[in-house]
N, CA, C and O atoms as a Tripos MOL2 file, in Angstrom:
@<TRIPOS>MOLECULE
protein
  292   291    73     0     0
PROTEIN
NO_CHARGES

@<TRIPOS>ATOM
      1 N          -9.5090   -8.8500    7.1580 N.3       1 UNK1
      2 CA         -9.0080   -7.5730    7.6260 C.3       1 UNK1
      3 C          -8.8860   -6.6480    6.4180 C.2       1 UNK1
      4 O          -8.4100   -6.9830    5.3330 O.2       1 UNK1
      5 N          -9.3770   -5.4320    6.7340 N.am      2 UNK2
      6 CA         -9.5260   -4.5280    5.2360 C.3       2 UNK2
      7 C          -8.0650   -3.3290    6.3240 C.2       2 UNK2
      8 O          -8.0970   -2.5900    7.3080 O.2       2 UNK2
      9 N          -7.1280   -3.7610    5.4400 N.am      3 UNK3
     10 CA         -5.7890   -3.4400    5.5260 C.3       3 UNK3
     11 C          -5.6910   -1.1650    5.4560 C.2       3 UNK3
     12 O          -5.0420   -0.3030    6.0480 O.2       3 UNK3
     13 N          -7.0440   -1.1950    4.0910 N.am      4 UNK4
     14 CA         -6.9760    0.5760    4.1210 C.3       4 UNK4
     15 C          -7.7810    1.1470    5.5280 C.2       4 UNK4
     16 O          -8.1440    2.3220    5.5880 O.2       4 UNK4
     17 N          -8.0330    0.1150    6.7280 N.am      5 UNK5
     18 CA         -8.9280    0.7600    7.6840 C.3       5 UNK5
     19 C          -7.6650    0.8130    8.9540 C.2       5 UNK5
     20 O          -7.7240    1.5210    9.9590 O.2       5 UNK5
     21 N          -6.7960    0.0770    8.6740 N.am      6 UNK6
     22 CA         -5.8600    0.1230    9.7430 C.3       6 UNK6
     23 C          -4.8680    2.0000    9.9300 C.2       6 UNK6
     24 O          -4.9950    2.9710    9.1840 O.2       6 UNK6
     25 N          -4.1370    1.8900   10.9600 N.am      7 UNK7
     26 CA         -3.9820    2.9120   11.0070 C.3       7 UNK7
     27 C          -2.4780    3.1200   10.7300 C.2       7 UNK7
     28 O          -1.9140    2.0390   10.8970 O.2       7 UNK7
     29 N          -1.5820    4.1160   10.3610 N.am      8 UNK8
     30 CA         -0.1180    3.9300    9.3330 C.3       8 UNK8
     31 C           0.6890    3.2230   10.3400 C.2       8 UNK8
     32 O           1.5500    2.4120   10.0010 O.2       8 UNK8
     33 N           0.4230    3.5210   11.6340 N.am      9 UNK9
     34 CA          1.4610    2.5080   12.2620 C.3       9 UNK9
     35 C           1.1840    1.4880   12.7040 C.2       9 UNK9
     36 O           2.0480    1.1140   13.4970 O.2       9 UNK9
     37 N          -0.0010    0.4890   12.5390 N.am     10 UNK10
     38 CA         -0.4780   -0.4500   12.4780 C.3      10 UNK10
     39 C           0.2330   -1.3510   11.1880 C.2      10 UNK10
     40 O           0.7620   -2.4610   11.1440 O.2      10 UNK10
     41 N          -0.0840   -0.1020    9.9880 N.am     11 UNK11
     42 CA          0.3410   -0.6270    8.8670 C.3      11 UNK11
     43 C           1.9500   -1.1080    9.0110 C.2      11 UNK11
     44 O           2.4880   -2.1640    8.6800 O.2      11 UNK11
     45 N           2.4400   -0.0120    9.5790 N.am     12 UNK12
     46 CA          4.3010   -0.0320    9.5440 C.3      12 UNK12
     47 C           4.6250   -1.3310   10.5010 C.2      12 UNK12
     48 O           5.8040   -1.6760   10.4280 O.2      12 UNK12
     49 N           3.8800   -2.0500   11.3070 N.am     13 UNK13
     50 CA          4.3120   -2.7940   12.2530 C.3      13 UNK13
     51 C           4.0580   -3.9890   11.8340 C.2      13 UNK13
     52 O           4.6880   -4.9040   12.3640 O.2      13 UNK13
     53 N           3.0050   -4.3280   10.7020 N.am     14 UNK14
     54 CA          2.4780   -5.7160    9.7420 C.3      14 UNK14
     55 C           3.6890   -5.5370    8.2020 C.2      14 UNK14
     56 O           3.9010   -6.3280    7.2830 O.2      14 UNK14
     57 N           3.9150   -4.9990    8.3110 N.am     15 UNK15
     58 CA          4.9210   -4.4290    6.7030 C.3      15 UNK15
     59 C           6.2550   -4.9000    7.4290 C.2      15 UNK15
     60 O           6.7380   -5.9410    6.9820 O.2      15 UNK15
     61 N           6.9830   -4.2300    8.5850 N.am     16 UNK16
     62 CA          7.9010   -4.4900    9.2250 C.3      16 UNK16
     63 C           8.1660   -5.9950    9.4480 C.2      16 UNK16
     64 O           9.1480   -6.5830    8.9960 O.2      16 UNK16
     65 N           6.8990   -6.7270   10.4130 N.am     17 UNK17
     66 CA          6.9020   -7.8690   11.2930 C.3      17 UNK17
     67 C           7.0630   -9.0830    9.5170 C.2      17 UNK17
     68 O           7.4700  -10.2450    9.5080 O.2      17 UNK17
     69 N           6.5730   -8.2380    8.2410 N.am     18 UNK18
     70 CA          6.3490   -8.7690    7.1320 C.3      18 UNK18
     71 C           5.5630   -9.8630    7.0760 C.2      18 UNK18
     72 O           5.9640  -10.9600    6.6880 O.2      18 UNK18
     73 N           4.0770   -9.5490    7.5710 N.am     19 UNK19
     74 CA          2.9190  -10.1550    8.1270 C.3      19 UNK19
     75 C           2.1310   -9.5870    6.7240 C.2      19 UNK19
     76 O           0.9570   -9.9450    6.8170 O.2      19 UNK19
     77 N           2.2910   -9.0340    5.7990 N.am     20 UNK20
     78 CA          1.5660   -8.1420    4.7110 C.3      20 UNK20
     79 C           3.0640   -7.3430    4.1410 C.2      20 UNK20
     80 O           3.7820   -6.6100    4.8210 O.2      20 UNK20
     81 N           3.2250   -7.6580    2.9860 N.am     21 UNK21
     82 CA          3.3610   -7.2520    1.6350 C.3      21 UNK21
     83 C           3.3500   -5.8440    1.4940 C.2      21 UNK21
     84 O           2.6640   -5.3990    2.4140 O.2      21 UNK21
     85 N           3.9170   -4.6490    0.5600 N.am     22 UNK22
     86 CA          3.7010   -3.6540    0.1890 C.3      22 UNK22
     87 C           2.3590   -3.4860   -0.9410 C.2      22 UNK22
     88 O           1.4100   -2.7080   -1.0390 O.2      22 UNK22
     89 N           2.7770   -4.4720   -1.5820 N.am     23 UNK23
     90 CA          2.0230   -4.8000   -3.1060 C.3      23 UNK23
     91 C           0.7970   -5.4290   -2.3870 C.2      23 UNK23
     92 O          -0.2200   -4.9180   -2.8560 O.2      23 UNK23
     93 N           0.4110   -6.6530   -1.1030 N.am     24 UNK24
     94 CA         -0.8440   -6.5930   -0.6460 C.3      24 UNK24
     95 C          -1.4510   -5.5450   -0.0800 C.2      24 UNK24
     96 O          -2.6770   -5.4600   -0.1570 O.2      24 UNK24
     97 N          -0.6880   -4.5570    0.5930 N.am     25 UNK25
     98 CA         -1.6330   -3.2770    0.8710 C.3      25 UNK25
     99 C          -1.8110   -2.6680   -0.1730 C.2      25 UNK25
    100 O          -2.8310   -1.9800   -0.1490 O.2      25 UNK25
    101 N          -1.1180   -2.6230   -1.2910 N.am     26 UNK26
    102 CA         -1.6140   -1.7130   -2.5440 C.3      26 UNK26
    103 C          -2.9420   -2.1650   -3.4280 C.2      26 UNK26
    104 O          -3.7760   -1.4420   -3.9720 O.2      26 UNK26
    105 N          -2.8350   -3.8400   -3.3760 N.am     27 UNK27
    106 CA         -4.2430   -4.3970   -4.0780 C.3      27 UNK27
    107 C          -5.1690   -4.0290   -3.0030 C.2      27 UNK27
    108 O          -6.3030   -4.0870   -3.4780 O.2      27 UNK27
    109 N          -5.2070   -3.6750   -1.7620 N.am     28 UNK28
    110 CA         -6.1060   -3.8890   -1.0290 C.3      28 UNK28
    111 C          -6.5600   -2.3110   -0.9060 C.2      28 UNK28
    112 O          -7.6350   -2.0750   -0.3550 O.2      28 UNK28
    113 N          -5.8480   -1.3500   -1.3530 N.am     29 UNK29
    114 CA         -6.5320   -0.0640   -1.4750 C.3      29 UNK29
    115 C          -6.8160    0.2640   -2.9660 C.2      29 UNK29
    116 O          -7.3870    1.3430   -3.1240 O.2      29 UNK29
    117 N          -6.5260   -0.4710   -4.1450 N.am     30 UNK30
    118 CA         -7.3010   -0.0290   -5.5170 C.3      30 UNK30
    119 C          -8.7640   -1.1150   -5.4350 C.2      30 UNK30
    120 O          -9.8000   -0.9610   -6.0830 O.2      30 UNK30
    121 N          -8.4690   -2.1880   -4.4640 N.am     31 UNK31
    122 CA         -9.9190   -3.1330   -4.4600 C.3      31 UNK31
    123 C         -11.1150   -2.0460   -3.7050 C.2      31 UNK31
    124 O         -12.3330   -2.2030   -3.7920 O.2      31 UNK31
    125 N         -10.3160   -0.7680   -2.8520 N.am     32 UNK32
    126 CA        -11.5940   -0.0740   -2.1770 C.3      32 UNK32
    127 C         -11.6070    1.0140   -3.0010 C.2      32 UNK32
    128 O         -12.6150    1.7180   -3.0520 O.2      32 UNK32
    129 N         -10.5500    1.2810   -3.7140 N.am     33 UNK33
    130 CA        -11.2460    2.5000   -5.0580 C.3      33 UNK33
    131 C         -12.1670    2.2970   -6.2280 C.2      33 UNK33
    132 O         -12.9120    3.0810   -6.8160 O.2      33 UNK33
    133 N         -11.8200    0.6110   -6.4520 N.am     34 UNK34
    134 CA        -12.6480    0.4170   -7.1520 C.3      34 UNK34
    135 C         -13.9290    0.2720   -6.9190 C.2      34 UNK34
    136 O         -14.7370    0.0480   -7.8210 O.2      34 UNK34
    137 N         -14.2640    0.3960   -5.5900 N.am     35 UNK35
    138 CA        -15.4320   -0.3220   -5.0020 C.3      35 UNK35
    139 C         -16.3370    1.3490   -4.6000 C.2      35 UNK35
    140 O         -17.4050    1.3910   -3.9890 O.2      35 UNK35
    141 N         -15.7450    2.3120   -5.0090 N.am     36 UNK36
    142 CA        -15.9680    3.3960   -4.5060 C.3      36 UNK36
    143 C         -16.0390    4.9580   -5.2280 C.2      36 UNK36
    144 O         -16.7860    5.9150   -5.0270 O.2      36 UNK36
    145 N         -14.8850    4.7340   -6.1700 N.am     37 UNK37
    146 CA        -14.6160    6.0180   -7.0370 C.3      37 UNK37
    147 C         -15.7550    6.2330   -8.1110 C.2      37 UNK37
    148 O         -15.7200    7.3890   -8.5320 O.2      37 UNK37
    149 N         -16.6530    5.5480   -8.6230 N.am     38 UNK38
    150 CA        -17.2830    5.6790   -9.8720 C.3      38 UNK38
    151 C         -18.5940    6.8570   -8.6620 C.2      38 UNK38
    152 O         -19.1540    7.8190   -9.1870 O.2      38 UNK38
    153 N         -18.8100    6.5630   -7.3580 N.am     39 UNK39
    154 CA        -19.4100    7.3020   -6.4540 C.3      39 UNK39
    155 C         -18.8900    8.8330   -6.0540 C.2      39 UNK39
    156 O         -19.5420    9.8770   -6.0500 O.2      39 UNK39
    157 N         -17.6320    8.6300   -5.7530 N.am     40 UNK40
    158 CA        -16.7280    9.7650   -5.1700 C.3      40 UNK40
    159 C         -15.8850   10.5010   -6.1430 C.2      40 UNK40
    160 O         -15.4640   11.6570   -6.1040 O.2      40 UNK40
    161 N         -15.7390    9.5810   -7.0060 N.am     41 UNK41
    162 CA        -14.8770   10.6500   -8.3500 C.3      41 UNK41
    163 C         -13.7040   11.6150   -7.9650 C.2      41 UNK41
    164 O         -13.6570   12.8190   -8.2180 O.2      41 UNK41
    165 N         -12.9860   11.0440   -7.4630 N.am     42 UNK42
    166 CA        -11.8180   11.6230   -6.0780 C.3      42 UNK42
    167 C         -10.5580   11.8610   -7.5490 C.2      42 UNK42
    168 O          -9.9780   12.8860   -7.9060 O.2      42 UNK42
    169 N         -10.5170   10.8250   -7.9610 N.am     43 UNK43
    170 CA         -9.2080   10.5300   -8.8450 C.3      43 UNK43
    171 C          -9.0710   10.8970   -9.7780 C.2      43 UNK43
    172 O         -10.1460   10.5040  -10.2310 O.2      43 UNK43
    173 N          -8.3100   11.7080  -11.1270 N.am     44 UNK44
    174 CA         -8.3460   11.9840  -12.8160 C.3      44 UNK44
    175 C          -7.3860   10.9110  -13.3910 C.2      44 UNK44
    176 O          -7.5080   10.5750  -14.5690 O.2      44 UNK44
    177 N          -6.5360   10.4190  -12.6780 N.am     45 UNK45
    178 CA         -5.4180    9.6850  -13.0330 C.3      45 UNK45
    179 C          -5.0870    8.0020  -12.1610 C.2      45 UNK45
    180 O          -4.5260    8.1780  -11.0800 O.2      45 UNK45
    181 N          -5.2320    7.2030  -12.3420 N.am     46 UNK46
    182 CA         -4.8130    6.3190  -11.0390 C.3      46 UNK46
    183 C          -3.4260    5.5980  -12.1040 C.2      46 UNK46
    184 O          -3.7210    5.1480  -13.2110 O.2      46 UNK46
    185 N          -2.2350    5.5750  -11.7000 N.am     47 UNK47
    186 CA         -1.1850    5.3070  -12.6690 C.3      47 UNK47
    187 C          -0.3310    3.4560  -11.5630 C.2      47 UNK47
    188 O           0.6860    3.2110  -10.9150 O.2      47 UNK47
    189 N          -1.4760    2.7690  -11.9620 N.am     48 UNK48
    190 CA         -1.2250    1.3980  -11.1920 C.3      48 UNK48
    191 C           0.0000    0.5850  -11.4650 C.2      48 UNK48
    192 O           0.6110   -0.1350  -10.6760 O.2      48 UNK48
    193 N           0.2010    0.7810  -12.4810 N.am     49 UNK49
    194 CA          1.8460    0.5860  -13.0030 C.3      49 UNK49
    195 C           2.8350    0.7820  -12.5630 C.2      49 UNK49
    196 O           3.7020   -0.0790  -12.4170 O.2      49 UNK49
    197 N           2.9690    2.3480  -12.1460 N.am     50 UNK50
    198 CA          3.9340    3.0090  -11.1670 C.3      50 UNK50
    199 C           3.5460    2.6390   -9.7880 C.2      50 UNK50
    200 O           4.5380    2.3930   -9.1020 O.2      50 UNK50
    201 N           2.6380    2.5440   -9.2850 N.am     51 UNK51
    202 CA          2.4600    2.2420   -7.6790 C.3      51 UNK51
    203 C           2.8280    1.1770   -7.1580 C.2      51 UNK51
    204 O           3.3060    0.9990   -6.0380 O.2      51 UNK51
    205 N           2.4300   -0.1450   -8.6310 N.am     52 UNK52
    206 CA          2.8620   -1.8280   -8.0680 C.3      52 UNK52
    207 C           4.5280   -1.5890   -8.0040 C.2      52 UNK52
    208 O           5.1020   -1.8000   -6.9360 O.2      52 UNK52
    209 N           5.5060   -1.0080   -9.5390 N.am     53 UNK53
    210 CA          6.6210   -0.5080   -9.5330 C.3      53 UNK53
    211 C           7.1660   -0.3920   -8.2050 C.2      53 UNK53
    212 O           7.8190   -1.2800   -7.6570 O.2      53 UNK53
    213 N           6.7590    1.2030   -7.4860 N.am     54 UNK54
    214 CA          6.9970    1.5550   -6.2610 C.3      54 UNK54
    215 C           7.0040    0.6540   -4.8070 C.2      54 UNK54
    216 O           7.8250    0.6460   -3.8900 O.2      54 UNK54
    217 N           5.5310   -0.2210   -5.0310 N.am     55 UNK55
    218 CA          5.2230   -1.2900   -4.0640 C.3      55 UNK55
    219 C           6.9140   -2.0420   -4.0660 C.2      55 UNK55
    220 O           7.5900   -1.8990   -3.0470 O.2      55 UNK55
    221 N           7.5470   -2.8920   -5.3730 N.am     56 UNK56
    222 CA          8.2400   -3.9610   -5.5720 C.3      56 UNK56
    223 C           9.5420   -2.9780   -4.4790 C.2      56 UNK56
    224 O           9.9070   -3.3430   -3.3620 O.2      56 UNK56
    225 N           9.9600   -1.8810   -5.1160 N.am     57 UNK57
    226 CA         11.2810   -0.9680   -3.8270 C.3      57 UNK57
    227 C          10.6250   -1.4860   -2.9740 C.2      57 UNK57
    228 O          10.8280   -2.6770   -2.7390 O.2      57 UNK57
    229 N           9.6110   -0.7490   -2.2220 N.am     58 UNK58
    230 CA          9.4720   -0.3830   -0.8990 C.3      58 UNK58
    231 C           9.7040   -2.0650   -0.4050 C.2      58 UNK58
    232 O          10.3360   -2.2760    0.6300 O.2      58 UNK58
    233 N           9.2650   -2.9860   -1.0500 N.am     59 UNK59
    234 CA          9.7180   -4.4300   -0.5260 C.3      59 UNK59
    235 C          10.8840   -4.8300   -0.5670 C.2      59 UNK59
    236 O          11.1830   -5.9470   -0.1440 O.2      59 UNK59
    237 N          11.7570   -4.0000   -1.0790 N.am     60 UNK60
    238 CA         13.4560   -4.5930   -1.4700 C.3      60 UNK60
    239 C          13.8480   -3.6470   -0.5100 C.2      60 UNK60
    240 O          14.9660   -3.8930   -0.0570 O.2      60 UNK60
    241 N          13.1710   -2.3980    0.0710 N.am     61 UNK61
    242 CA         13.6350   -1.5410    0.9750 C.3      61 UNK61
    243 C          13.4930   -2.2440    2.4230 C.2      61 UNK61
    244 O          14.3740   -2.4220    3.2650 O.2      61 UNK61
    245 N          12.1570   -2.5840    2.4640 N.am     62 UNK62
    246 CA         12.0750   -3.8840    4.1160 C.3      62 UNK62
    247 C          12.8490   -4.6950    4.4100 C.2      62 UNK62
    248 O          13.4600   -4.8740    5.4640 O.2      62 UNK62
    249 N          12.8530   -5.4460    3.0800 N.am     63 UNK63
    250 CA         14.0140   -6.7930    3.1190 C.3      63 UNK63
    251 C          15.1810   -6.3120    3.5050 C.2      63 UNK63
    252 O          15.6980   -6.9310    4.4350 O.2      63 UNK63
    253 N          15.7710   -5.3900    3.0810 N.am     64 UNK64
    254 CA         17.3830   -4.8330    3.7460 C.3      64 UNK64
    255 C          17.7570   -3.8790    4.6470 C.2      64 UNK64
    256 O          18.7960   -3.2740    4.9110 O.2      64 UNK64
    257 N          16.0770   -3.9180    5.2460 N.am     65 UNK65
    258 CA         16.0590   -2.8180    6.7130 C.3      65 UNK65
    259 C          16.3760   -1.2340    6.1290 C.2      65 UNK65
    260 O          16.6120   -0.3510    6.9540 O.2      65 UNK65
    261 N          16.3700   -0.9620    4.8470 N.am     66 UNK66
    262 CA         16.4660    0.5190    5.0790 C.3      66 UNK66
    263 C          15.2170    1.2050    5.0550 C.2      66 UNK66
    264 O          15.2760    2.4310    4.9690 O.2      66 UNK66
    265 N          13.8840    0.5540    5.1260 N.am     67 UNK67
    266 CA         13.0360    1.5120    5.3680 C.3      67 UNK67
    267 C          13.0900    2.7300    5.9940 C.2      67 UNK67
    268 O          13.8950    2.8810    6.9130 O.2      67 UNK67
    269 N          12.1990    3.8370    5.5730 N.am     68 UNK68
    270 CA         11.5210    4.8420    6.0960 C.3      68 UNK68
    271 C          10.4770    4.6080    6.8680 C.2      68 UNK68
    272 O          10.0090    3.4740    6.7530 O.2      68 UNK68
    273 N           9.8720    5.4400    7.7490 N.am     69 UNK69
    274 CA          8.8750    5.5170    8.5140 C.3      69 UNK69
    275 C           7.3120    5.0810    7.4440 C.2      69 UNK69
    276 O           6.3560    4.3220    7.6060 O.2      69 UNK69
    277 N           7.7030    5.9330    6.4770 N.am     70 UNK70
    278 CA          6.4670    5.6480    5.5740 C.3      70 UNK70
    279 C           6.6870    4.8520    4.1400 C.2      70 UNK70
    280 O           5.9190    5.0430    3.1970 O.2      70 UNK70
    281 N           7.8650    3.8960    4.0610 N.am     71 UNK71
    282 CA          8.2000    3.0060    2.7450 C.3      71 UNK71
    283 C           6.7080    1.9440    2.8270 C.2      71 UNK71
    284 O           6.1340    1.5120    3.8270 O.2      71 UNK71
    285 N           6.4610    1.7960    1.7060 N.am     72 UNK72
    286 CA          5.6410    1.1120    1.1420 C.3      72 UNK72
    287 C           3.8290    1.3840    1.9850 C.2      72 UNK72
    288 O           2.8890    0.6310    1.7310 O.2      72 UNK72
    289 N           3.7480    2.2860    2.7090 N.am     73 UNK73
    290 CA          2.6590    3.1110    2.8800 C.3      73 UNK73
    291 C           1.9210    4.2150    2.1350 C.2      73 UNK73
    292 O           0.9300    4.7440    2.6390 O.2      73 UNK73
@<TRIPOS>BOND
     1     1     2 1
     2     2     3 1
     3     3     4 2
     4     3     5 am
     5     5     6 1
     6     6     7 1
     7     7     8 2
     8     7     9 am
     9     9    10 1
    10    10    11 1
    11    11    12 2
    12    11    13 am
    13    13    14 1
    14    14    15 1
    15    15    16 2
    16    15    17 am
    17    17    18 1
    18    18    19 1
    19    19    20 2
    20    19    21 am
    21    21    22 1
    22    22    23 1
    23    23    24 2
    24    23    25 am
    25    25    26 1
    26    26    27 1
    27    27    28 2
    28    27    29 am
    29    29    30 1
    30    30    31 1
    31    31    32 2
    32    31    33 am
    33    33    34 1
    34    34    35 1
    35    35    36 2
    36    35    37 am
    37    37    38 1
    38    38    39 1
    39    39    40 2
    40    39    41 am
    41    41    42 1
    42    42    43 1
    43    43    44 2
    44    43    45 am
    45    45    46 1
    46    46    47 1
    47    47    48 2
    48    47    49 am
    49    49    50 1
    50    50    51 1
    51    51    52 2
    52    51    53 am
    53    53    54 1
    54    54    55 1
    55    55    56 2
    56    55    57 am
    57    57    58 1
    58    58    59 1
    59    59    60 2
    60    59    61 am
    61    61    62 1
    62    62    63 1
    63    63    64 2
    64    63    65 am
    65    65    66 1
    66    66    67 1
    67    67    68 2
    68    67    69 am
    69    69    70 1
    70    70    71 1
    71    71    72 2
    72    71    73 am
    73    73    74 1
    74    74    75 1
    75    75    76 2
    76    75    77 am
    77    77    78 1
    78    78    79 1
    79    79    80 2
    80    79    81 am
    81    81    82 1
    82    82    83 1
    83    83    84 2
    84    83    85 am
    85    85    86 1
    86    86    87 1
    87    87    88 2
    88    87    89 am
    89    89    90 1
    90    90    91 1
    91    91    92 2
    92    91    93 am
    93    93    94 1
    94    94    95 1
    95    95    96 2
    96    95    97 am
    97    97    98 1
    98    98    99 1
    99    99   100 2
   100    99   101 am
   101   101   102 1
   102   102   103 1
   103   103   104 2
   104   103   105 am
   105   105   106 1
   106   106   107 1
   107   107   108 2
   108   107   109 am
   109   109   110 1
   110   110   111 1
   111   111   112 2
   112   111   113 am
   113   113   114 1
   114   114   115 1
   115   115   116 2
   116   115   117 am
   117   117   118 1
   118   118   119 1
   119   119   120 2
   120   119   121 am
   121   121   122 1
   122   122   123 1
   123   123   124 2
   124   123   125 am
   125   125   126 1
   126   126   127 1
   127   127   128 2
   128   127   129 am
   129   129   130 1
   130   130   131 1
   131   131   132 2
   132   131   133 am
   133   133   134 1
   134   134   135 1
   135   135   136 2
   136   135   137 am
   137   137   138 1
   138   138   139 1
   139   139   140 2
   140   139   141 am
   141   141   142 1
   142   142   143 1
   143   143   144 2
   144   143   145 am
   145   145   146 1
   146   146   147 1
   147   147   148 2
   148   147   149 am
   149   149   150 1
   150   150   151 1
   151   151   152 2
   152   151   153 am
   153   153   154 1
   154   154   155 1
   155   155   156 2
   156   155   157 am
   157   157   158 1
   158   158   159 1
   159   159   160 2
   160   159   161 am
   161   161   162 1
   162   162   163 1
   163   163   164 2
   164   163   165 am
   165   165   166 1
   166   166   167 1
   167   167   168 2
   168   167   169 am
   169   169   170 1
   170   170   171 1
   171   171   172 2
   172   171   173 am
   173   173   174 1
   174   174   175 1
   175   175   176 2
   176   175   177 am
   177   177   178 1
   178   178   179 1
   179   179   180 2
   180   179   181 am
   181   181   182 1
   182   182   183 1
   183   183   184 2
   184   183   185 am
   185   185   186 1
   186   186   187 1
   187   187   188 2
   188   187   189 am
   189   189   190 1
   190   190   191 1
   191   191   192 2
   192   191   193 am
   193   193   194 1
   194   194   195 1
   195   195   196 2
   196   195   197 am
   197   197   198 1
   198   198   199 1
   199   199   200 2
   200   199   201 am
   201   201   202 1
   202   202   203 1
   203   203   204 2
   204   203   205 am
   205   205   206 1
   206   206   207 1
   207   207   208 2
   208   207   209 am
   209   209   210 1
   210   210   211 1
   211   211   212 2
   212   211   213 am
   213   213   214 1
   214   214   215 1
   215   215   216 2
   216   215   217 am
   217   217   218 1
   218   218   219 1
   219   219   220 2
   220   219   221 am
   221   221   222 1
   222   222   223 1
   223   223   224 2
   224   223   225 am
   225   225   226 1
   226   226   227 1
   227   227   228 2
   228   227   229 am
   229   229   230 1
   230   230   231 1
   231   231   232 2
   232   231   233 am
   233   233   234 1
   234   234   235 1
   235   235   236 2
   236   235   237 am
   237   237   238 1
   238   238   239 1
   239   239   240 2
   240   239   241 am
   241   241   242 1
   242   242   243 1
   243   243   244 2
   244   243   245 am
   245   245   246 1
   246   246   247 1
   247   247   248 2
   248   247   249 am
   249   249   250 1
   250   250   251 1
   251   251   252 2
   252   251   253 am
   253   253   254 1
   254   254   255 1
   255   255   256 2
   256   255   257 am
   257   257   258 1
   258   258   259 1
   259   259   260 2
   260   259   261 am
   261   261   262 1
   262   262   263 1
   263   263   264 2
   264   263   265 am
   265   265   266 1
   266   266   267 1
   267   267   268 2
   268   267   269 am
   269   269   270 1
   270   270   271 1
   271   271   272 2
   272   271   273 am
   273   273   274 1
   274   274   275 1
   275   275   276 2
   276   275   277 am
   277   277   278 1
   278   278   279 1
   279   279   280 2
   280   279   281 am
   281   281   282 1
   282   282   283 1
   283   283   284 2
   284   283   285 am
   285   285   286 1
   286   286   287 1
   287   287   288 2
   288   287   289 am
   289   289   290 1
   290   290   291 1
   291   291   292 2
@<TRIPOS>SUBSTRUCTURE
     1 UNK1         2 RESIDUE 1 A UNK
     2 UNK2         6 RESIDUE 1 A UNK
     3 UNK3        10 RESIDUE 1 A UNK
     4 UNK4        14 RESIDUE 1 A UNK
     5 UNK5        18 RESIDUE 1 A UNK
     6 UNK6        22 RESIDUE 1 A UNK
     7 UNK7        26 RESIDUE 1 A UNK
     8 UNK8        30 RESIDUE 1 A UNK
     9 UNK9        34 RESIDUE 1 A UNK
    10 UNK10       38 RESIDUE 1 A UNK
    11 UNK11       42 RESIDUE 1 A UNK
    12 UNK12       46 RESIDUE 1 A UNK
    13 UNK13       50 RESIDUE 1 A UNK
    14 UNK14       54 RESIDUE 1 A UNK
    15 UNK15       58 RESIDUE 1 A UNK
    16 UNK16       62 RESIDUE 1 A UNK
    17 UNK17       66 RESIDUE 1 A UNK
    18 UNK18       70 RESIDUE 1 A UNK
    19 UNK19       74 RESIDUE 1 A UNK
    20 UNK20       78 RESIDUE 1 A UNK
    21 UNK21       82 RESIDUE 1 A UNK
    22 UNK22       86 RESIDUE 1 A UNK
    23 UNK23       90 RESIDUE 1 A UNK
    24 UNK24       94 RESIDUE 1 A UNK
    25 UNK25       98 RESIDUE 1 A UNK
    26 UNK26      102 RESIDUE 1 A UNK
    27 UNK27      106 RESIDUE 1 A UNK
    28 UNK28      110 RESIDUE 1 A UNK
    29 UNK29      114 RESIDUE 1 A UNK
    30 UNK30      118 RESIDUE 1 A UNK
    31 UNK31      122 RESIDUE 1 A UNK
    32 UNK32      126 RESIDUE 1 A UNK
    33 UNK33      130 RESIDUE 1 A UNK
    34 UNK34      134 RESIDUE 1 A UNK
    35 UNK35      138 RESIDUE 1 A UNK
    36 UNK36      142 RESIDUE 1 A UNK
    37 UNK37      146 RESIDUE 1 A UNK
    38 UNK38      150 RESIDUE 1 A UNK
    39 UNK39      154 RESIDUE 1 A UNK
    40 UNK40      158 RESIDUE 1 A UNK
    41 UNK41      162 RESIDUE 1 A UNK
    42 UNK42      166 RESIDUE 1 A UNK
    43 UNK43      170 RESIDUE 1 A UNK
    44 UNK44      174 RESIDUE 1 A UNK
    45 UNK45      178 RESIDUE 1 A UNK
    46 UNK46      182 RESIDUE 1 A UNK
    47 UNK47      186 RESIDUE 1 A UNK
    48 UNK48      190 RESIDUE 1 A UNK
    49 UNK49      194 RESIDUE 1 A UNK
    50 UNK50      198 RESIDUE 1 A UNK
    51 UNK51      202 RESIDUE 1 A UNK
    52 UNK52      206 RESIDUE 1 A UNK
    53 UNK53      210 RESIDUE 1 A UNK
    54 UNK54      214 RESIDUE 1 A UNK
    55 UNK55      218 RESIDUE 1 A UNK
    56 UNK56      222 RESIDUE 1 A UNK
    57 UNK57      226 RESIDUE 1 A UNK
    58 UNK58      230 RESIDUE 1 A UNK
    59 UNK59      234 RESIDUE 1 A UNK
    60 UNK60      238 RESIDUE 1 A UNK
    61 UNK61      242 RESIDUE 1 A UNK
    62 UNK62      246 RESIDUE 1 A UNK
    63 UNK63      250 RESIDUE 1 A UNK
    64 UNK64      254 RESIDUE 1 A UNK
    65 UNK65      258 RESIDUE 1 A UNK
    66 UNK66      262 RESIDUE 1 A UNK
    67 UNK67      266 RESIDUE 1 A UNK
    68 UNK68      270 RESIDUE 1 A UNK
    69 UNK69      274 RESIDUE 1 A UNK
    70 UNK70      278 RESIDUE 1 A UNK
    71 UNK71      282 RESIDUE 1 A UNK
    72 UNK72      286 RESIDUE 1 A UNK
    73 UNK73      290 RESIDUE 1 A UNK
């Protein structure tokens, strides 16, 4: 299952049910930038450090139910 084809509330309901990870949807959308940007040249910056960072909240945010509609999306 390629996780960046699903749709955000598909996503929110596998993140929720915690069927998928924040940090697995995040490897699973730099595995399709990488597979793609040297073509599309979309990006000047990709700052992967801060996003895995962000990923680790948005998973401490699930775990204690305070998600947002869009945490770790």
């Amino acid at each position: 299952m390629r996780l960046n084809e699903l749709t955000i509330s598909e996503l929110r309901r596998l993140l929720d049910n915690r069927d998928i990870t924040p940090k697995e949807l995040l490897d699973d959308v730099y595995k399709r930038i990488d597979e793609v940007e040297e073509k599309i040249m979309a990006f000047i910056t990709i700052d992967k450090a801060y996003a895995y960072n962000l990923s680790q909240e948005a998973e401490e945010a699930i775990i204690q139910n305070s998600a947002s509609l869009l945490t770790g999306i």
